[in-house]
Every structure is written in structure tokens, then in C-alpha cells.
VOKEDREN-202044 format. One record per atom (N, C-alpha, C): residue number from 1; z negated, x negated, y negated. Coordinates in steps of 0.02 Angstrom, whole numbers. Last residue first. Layout:
nr;up;east;north
NUM;Z;X;Y
...
***
This chain:
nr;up;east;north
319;-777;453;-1975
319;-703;487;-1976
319;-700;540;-2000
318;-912;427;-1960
318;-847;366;-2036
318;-805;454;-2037
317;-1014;428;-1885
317;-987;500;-1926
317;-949;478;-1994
316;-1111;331;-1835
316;-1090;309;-1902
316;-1049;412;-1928
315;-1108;383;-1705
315;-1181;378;-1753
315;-1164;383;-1807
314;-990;312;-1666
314;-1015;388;-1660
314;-1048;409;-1703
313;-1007;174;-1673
313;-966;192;-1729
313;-1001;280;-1737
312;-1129;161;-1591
312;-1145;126;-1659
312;-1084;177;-1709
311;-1036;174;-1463
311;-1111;223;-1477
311;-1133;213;-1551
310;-954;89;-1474
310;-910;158;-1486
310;-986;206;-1496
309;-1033;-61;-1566
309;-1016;-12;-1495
309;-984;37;-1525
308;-970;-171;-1697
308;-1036;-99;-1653
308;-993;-90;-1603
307;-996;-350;-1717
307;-935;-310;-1715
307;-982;-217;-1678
306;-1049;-448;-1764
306;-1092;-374;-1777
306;-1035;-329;-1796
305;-1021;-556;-1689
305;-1080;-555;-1660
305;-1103;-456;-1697
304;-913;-622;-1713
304;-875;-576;-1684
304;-970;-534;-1651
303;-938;-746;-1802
303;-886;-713;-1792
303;-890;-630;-1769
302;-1101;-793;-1864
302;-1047;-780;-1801
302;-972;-733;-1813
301;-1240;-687;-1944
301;-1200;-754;-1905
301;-1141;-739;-1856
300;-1206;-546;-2022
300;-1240;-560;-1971
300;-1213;-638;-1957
299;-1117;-445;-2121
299;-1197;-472;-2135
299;-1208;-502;-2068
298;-1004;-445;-2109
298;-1031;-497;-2163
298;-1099;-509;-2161
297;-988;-357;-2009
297;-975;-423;-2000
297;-1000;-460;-2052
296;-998;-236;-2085
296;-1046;-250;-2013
296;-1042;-330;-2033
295;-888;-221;-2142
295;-971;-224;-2188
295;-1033;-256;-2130
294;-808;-180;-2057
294;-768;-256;-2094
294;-862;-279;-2133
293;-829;-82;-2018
293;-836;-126;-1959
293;-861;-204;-2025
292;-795;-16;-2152
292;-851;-3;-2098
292;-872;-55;-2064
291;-690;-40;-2151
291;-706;-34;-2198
291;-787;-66;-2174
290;-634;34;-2055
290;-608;-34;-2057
290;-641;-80;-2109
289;-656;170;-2092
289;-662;133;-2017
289;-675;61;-2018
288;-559;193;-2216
288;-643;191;-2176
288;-674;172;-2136
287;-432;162;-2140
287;-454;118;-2184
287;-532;125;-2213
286;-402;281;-2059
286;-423;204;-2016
286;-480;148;-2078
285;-434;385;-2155
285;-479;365;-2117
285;-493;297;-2067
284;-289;357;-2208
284;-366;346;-2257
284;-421;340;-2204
283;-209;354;-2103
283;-214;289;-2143
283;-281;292;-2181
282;-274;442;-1951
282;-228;472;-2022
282;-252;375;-2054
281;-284;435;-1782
281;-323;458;-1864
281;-257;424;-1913
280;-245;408;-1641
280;-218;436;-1715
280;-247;483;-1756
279;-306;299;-1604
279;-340;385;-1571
279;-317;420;-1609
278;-248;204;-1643
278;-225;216;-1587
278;-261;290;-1546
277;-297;204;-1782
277;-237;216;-1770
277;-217;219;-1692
276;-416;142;-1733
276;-394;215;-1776
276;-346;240;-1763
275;-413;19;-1702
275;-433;61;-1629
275;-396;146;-1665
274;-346;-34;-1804
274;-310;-29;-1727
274;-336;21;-1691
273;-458;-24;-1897
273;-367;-8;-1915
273;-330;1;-1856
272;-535;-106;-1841
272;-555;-34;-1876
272;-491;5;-1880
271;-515;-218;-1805
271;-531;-176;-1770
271;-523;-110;-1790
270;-476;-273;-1946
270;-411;-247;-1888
270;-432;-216;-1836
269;-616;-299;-1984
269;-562;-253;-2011
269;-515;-206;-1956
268;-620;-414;-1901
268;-668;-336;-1908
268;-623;-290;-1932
267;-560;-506;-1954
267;-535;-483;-1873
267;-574;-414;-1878
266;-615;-524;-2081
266;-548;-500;-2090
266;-520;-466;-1999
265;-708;-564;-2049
265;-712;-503;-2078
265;-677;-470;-2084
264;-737;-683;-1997
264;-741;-626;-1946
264;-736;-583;-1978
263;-837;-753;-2125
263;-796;-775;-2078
263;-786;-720;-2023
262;-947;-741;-2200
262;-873;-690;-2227
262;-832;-719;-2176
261;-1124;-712;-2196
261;-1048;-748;-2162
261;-996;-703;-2167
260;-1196;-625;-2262
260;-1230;-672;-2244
260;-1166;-724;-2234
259;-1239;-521;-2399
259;-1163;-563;-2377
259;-1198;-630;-2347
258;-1330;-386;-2410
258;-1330;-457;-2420
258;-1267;-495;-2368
257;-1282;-256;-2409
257;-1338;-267;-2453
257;-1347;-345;-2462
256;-1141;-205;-2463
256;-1154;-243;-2424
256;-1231;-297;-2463
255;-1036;-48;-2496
255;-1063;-94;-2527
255;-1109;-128;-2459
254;-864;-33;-2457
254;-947;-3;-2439
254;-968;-40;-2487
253;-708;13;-2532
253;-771;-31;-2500
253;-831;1;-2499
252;-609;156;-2578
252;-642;101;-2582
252;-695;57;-2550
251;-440;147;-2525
251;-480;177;-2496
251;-553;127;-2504
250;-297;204;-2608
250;-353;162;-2609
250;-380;170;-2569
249;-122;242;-2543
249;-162;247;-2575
249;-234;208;-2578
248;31;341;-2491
248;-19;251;-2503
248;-82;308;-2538
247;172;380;-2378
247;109;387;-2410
247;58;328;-2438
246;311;368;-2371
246;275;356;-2425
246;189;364;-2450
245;334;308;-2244
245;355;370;-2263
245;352;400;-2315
244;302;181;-2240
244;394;191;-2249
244;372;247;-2268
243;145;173;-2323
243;170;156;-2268
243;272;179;-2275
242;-3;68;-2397
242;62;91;-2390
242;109;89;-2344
241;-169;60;-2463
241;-100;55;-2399
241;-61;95;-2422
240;-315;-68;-2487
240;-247;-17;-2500
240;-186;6;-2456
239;-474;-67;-2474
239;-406;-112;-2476
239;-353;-25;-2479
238;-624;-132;-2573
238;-582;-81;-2510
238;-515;-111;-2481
237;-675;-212;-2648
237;-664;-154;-2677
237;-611;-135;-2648
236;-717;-334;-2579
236;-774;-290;-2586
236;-723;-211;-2628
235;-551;-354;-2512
235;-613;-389;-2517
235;-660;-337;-2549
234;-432;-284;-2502
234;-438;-308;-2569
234;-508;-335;-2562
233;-302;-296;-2374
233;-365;-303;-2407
233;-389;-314;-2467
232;-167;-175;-2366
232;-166;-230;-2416
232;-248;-242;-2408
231;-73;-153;-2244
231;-132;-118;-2272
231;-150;-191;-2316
230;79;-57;-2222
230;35;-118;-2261
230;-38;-98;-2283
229;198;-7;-2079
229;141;17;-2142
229;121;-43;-2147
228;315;-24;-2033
228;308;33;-2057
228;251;65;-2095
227;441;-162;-2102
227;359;-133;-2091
227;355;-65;-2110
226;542;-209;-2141
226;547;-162;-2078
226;483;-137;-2067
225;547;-249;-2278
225;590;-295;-2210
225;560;-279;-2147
224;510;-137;-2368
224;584;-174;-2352
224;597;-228;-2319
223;357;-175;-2324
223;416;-134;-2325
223;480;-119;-2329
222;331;-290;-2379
222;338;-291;-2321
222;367;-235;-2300
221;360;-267;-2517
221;401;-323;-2484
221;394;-292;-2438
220;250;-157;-2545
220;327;-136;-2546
220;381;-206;-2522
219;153;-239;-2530
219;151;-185;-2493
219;219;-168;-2490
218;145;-291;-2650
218;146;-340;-2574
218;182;-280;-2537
217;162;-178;-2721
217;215;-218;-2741
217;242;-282;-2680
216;19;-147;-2709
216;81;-102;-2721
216;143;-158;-2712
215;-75;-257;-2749
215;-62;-198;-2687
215;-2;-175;-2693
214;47;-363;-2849
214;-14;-297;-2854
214;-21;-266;-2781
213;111;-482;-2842
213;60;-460;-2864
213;8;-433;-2876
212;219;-595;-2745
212;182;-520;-2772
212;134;-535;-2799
211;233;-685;-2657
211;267;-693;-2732
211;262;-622;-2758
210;218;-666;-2529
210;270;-640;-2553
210;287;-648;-2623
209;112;-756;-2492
209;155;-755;-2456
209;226;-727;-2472
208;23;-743;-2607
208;52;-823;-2582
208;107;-814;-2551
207;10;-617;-2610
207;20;-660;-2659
207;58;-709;-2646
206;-64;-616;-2463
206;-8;-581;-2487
206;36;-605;-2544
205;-170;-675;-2489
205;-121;-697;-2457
205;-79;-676;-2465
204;-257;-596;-2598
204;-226;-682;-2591
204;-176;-698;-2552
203;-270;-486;-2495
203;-230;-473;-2588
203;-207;-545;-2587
202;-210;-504;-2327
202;-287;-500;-2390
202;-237;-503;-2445
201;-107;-411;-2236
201;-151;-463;-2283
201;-189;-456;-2322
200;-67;-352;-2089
200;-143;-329;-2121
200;-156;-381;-2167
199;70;-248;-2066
199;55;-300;-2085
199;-5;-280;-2115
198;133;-140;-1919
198;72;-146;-1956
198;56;-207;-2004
197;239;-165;-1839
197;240;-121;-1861
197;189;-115;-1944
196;342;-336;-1855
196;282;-301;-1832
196;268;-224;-1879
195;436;-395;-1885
195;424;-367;-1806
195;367;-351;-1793
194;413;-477;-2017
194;474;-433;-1993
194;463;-408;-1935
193;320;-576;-1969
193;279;-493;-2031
193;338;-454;-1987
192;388;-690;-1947
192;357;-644;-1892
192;329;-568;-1919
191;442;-727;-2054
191;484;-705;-2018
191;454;-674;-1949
190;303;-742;-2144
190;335;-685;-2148
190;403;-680;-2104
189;274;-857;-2049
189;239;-814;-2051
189;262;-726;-2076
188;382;-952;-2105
188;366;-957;-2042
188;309;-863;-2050
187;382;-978;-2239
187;421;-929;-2208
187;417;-917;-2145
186;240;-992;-2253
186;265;-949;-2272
186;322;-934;-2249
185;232;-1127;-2187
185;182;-1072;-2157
185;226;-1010;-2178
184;326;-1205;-2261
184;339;-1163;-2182
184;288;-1143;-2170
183;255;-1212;-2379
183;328;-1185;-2356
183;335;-1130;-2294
182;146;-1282;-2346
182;155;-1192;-2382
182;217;-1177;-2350
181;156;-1394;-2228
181;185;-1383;-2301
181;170;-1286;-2290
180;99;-1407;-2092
180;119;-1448;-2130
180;122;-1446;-2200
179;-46;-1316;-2041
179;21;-1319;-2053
179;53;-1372;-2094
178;-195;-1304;-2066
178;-144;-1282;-1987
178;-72;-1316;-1999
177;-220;-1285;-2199
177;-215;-1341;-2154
177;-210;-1351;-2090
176;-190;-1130;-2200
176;-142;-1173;-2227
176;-162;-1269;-2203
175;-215;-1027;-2113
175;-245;-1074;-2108
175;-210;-1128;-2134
174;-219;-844;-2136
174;-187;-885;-2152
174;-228;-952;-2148
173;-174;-710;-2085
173;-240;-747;-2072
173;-223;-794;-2077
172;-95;-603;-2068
172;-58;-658;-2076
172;-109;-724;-2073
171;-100;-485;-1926
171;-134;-529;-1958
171;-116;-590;-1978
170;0;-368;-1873
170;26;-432;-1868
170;-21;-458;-1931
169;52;-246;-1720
169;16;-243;-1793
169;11;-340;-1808
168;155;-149;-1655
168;136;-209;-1660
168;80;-222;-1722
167;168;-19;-1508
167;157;-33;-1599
167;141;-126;-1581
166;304;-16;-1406
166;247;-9;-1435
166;229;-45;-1491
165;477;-15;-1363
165;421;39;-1412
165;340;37;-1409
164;516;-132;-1325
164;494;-87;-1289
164;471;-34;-1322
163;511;-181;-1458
163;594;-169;-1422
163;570;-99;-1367
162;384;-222;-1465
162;420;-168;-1503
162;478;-138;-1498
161;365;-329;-1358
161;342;-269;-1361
161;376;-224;-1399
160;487;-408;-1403
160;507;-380;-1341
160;453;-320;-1336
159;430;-471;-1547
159;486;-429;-1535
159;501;-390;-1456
158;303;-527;-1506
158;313;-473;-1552
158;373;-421;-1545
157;335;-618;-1402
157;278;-544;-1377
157;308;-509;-1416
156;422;-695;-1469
156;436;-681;-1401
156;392;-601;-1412
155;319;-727;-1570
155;387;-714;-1586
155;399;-675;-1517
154;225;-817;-1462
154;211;-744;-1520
154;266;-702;-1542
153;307;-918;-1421
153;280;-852;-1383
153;247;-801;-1418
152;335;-994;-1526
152;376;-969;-1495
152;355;-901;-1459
151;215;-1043;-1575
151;237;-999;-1620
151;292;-929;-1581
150;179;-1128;-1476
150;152;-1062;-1487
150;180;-1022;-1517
149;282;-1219;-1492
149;285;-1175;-1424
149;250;-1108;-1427
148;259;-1284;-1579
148;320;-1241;-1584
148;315;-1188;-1515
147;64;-1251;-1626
147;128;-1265;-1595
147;202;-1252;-1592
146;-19;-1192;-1703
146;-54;-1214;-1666
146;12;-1262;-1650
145;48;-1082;-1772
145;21;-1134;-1830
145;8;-1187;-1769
144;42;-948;-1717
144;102;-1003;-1720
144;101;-1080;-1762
143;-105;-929;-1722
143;-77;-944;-1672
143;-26;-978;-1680
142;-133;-871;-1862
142;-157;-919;-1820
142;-125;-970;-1772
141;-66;-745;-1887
141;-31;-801;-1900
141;-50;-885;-1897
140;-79;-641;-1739
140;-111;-679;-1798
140;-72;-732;-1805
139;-68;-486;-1658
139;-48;-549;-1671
139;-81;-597;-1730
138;-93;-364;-1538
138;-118;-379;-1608
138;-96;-450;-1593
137;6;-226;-1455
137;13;-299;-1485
137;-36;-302;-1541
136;1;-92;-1363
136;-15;-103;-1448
136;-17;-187;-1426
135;3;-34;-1223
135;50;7;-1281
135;37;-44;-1359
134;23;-155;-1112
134;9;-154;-1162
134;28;-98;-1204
133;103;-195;-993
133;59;-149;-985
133;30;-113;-1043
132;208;-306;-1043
132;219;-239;-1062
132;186;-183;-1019
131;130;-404;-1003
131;138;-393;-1072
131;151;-343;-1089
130;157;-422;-880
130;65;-405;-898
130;98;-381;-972
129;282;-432;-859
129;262;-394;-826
129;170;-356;-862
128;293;-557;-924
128;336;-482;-958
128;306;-437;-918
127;198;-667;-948
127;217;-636;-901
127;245;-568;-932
126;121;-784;-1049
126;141;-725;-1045
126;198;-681;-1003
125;140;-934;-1021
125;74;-890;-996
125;91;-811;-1048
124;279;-972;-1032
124;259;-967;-963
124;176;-941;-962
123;280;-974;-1178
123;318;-923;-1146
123;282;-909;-1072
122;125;-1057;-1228
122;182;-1056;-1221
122;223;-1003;-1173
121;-2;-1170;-1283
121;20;-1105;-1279
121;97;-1096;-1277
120;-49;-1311;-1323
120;16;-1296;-1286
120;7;-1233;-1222
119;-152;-1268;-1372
119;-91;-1302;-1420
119;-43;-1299;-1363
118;-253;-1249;-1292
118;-226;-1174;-1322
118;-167;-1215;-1369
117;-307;-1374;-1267
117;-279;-1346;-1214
117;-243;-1288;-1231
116;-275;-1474;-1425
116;-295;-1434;-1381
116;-254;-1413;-1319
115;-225;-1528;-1507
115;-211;-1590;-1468
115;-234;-1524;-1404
114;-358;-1529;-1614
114;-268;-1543;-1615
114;-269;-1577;-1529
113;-481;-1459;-1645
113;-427;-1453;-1619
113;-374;-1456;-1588
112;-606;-1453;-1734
112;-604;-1518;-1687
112;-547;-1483;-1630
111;-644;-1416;-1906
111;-595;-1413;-1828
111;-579;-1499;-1802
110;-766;-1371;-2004
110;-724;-1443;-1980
110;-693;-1400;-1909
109;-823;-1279;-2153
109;-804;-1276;-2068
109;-752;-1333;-2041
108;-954;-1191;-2255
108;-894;-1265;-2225
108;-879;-1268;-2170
107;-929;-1045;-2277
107;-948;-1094;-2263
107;-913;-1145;-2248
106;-892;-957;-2449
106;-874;-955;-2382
106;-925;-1030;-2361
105;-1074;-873;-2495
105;-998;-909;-2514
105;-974;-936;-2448
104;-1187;-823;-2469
104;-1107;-768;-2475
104;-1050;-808;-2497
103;-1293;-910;-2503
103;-1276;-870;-2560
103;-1212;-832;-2557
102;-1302;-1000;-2370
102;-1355;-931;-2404
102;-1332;-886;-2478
101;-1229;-1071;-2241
101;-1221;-1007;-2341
101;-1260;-971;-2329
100;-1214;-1185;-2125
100;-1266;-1112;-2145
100;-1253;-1111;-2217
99;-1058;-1226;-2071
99;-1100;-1243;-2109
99;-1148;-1164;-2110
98;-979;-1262;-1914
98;-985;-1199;-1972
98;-1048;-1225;-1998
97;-859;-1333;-1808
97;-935;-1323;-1817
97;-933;-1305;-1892
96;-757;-1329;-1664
96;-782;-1321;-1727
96;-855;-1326;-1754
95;-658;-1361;-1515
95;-734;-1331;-1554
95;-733;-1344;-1626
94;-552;-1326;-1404
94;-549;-1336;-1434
94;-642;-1312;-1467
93;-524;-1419;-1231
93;-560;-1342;-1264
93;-569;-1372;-1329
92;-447;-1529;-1198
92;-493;-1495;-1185
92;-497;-1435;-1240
91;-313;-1545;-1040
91;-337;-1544;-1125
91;-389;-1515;-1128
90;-307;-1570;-908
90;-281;-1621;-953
90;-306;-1606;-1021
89;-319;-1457;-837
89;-355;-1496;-821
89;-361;-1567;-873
88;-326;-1294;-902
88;-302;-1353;-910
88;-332;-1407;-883
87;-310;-1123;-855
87;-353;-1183;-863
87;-312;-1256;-853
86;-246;-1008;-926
86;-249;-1033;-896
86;-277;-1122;-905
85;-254;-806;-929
85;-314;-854;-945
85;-275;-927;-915
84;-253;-692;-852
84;-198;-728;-863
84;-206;-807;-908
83;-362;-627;-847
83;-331;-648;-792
83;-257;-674;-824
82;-473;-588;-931
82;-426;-647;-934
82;-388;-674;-887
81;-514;-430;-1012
81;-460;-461;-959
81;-434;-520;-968
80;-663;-402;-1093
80;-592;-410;-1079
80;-581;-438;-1032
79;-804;-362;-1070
79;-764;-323;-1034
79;-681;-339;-1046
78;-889;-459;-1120
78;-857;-405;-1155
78;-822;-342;-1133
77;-880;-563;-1029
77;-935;-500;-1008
77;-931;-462;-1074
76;-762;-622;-1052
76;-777;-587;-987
76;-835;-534;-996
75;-809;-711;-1158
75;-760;-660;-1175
75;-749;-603;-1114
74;-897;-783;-1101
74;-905;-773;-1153
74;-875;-685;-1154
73;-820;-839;-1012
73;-875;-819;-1004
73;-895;-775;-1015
72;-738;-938;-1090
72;-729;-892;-1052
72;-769;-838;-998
71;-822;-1022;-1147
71;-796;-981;-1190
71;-755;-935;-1138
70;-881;-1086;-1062
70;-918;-1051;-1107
70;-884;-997;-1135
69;-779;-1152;-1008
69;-827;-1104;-966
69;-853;-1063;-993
68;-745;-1233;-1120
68;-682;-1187;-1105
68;-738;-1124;-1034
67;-852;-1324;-1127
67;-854;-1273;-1190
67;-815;-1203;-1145
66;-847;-1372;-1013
66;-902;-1337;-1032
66;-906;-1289;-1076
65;-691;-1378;-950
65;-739;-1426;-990
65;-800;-1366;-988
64;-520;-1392;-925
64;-588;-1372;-889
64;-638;-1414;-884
63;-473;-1276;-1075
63;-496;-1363;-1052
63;-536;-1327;-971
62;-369;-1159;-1094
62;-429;-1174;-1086
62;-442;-1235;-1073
61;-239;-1017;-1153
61;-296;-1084;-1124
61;-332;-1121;-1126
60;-219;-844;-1155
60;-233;-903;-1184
60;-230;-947;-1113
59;-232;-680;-1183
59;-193;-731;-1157
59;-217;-803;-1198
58;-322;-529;-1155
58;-320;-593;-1204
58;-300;-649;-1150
57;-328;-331;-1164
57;-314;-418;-1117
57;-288;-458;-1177
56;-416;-194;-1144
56;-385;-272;-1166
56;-372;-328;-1147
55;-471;-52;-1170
55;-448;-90;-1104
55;-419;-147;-1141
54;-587;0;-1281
54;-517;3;-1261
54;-500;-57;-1201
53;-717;27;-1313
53;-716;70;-1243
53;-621;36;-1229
52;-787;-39;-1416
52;-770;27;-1431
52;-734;63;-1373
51;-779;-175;-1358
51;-826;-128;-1347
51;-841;-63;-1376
50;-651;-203;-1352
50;-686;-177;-1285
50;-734;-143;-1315
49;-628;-214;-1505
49;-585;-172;-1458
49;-633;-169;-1401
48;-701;-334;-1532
48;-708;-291;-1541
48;-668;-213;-1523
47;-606;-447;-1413
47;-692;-392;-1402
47;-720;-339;-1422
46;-501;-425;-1484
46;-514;-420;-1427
46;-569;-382;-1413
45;-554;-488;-1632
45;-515;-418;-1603
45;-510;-385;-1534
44;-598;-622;-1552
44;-630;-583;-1599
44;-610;-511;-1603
43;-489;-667;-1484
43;-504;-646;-1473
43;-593;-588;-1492
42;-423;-686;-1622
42;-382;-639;-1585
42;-425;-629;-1553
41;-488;-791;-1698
41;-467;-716;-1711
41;-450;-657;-1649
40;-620;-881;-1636
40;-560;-842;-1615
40;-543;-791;-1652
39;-762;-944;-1565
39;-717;-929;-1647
39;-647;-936;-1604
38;-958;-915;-1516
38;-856;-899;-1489
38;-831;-893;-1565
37;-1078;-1029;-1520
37;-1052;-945;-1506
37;-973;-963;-1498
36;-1249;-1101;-1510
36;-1165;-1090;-1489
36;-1139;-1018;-1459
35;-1299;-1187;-1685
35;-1310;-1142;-1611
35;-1224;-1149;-1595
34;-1384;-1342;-1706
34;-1329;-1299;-1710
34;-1360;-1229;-1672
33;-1479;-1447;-1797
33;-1475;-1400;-1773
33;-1420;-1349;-1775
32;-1454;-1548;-1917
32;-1490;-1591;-1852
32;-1461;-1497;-1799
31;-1365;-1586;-2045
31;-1397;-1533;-2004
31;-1390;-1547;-1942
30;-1295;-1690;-2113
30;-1365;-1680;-2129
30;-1399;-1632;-2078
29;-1148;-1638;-2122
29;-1173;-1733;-2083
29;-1244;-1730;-2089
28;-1147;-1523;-2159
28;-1130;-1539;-2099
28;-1180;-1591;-2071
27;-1266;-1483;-2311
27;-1201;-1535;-2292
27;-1202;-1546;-2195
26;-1355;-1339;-2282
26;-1366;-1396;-2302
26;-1290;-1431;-2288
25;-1457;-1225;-2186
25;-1432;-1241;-2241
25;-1397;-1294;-2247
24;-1468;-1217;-2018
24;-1509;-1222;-2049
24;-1455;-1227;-2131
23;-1389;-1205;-1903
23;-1453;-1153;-1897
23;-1507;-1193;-1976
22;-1216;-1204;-1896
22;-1291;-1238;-1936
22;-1333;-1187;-1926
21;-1136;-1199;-1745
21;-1170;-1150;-1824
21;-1226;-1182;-1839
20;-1000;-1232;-1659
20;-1073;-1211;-1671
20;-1087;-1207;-1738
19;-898;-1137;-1535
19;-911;-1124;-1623
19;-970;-1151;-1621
18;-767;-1148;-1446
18;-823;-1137;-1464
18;-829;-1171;-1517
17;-608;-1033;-1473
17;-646;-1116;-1478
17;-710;-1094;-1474
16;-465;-971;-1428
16;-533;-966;-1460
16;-573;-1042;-1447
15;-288;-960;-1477
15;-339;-1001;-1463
15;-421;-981;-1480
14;-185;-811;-1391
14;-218;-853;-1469
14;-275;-917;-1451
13;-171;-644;-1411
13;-146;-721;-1364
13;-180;-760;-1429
12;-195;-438;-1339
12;-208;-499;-1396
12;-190;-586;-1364
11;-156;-316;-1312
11;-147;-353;-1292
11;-154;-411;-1357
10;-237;-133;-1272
10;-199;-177;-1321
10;-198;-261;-1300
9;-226;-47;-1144
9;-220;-41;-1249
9;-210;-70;-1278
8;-158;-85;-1008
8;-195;-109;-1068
8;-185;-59;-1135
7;-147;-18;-841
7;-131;-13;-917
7;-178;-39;-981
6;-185;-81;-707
6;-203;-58;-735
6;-152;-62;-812
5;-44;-87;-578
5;-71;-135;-620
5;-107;-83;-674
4;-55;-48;-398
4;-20;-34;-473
4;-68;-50;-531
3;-14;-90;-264
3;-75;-77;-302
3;-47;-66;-363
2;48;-25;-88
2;59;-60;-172
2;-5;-58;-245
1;0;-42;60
1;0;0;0
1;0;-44;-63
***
């Protein structure tokens, strides 16, 4: 008897790293005390997706090192899917380490990267078969930054999912010392925007990326080169959207009693905006949602540590 492959909701690829974290204030080279958690956009989205109940799978690789255990581990008892996950015997696991902000400003953060087991991401760990279990693609402009190869297989996912008809949504999450020159981040990044249903930039990036100005105006680039909606972030005063059919509009910020870590806020977000849109709620309410999640994340250490349960959102009564 044939077994038939469970169906994903959504399908996320990308490098996660372990992360350690000043447990105390102060310059990197001065702080005797870390902790250890998970840094990953994608799979930051990931998780926060499981644990609002959606089925997910996260493609990547791994060192086979301590960290790469950790971090796969990690992401397992979330309830995502790493069976496609593959372990490197030759490279190791990529790590970082994050300065402690006490005053809400971003923190200092060193990458210990290049050269990674997730740098040579590539066509052969995405299987057309697992890929198109998937109805929804989340992407980040992370990823193609890593490699030509990576870049390659994002491109690849983006367009063959949407060919297939499912949504794509496409975080330009921008790591300009990822990349050689602005240049090619930029055009590199907006020739992937083009294949995706959903573009999610922050007001800055957007700027950078399109030579815009206003919500309105980012929003209308990505629109004329096939996007069917823009959700523009605007940081504490909400964010904005616009979609082909014409609907836009504001939707304003929570307020956030103390801004502990702004790192993960932007993957919070896209939780909010993905899971919404996939129980089809309407653009103002994803952008509540998203709003929501995105307020969680600032206040707590860690990336992906005050992403809520589907029991936390319920409670909440956003929609």
C-alpha cells in the first residue's frame, strides 16, 4: 500500500544559525556570558506558523557539529518538518552572537558564517515533489545573499510554486553586508519581488530598493511588476497595503510598553500576514494580526522566543 505524502501549508528554505546572546549589557569583546537560542528568518516564520497549528516544512543544511544538533532540534520540537534537512559532514553550522540593548536600539551582532553548511544551499535539497505539497511559499532576501546556488534555488521555488498556483509571499529582509555592492542586492532582490504574490518591506527598504518614497508609491512599483499585494512596514506607526485590485490603506501599530529586541520583528510580522491570509481574512485584519505578533516579538530576548500559540492569538480577539 502506497503512502501518500502529508500536505504542507507552507514551505519555508534558508540558513538558521545558532544564536548566542549577551546575558548581560555592554561591548561583545567585554561580555563574559551568553545564552543559546535559534537565528533564522525563515525558520523563525516557520515556527511561528507551527505553533498557530499550520503544517510546515523548512529546507536547509546543517554542519554535523553541536550547534547544527542544536539547531535542529530546536526547530523539531516546534512541530516543523525537517525531513529534507541535509547534514554536512564538511561544513559547519553557521553562529552569531547578539549584543544585550537596554534602551530599544538595534543590537550588535557579528556573523560567524561564510563558508557555511546552509552556503551551499542548492536545487538538489529541494525536491519538486516535497515542494509542491506546499499551497504557500515564504521566501527571504536572506537566503540568495548566502550563494549563487542559493539564490538559484529560491528563484527556482518562487517561480515553479506560483506556476503551480500557490501563493508566494517574498521578505526583502535586507542584509546589505551579505552582499557585495547595493547594486546587486537590489537588483538581485527585486528580480525575485517579481514572483512573488505578497512583497513584505519595511518603509527603509523599500526606499532603497525602489527609489520610492511614500507607502504608496513602494507599493505601486511592486505592483506594476506583478505583485498582487504590498504590505509596506512602517515600524511603530503600523504599516500599509496595497493590493492589484485597488484596495489600500493604514492599519495603525500597537503601542509596546518596553522595546526589549527589534531583531525577529520583521519574521513576526509575516507570521501575522501569512497565517491571515491563508484562513482568508481580509488585508486590514491580516495587518492587525501582524501587528500583534510583530508587538509580541519586541518585547522578549531572541528571535523567535514571543512568537503566541493559536491559544494566545484566540484570547487576543485581533480579528
Amino acid at each position: 500500500m502506497t503512502t501518500v505524502p502529508e500536505p504542507l501549508d507552507v514551505l519555508t528554505l534558508g540558513e538558521t544559525m545558532a544564536l548566542l546572546v549577551a546575558q548581560e549589557p555592554g561591548p561583545l569583546e567585554q561580555v563574559q556570558t551568553f545564552s543559546k537560542r535559534l537565528a533564522g528568518a525563515d525558520s523563525n516564520v516557520a515556527i511561528g506558523l507551527a505553533r498557530l497549528g499550520f503544517r510546515v516544512g523548512w529546507v536547509s543544511r546543517l554542519g554535523a557539529d553541536s550547534f547544527g544538533r542544536y539547531v535542529r532540534q530546536a526547530i523539531e520540537a516546534e512541530g516543523v518538518d525537517t525531513s529534507q534537512v541535509e547534514i554536512d559532514p564538511n561544513r559547519s553550522t553557521g553562529f552569531m552572537l547578539k549584543s544585550r540593548s537596554l534602551d530599544g536600539s538595534d543590537p550588535a551582532i557579528e556573523y560567524y558564517r561564510r563558508n557555511s553548511a546552509a552556503s551551499q544551499l542548492g536545487l538538489a535539497n529541494l525536491p519538486a515533489a516535497y515542494a509542491l505539497r506546499a499551497r504557500h511559499l515564504h521566501a527571504t532576501g536572506i537566503t540568495p545573499a548566502l550563494s549563487p546556488a542559493a539564490c538559484e534555488v529560491v528563484a527556482h521555488a518562487m517561480q515553479s510554486l506560483r506556476a503551480a498556483g500557490r501563493s508566494v509571499s517574498f521578505d526583502p529582509n535586507l542584509r546589505p553586508r551579505l552582499w557585495p555592492d547595493t547594486a546587486t542586492m537590489r537588483d538581485t532582490l527585486n528580480d525575485l519581488a517579481r514572483h512573488a504574490d505578497w512583497v513584505l518591506p519595511g518603509i527603509e527598504e523599500g526606499r532603497l530598493l525602489t527609489g520610492q518614497s511614500t507607502p504608496a508609491d513602494i507599493a505601486a512599483w511592486y505592483l506594476d511588476r506583478g505583485a498582487k499585494a504590498v504590505v509596506v512596514k512602517l515600524g511603530a506607526e503600523g504599516a500599509y497595503f496595497s493590493t492589484a485590485d485597488g484596495a489600500q490603506g493604514t492599519v495603525p501599530g500597537l503601542p509596546v510598553p518596553v522595546v526589549v529586541d527589534t531583531v525577529g520583528a520583521g519574521d513576526a510580522f509575516a507570521v501575522g500576514i501569512i497565517s491571515a491570509r491563508l484562513e482568508g481574512l481580509g488585508w486590514p485584519q491580516a495587518l492587525r494580526r501582524a501587528n500583534w505578533i510583530a508587538s509580541l516579538a519586541l518585547q522578549v530576548i531572541g528571535d523567535m522566543e514571543g512568537l503566541p500559540t493559536r491559544r494566545e492569538l484566540n484570547e487576543q480577539n485581533i480579528d
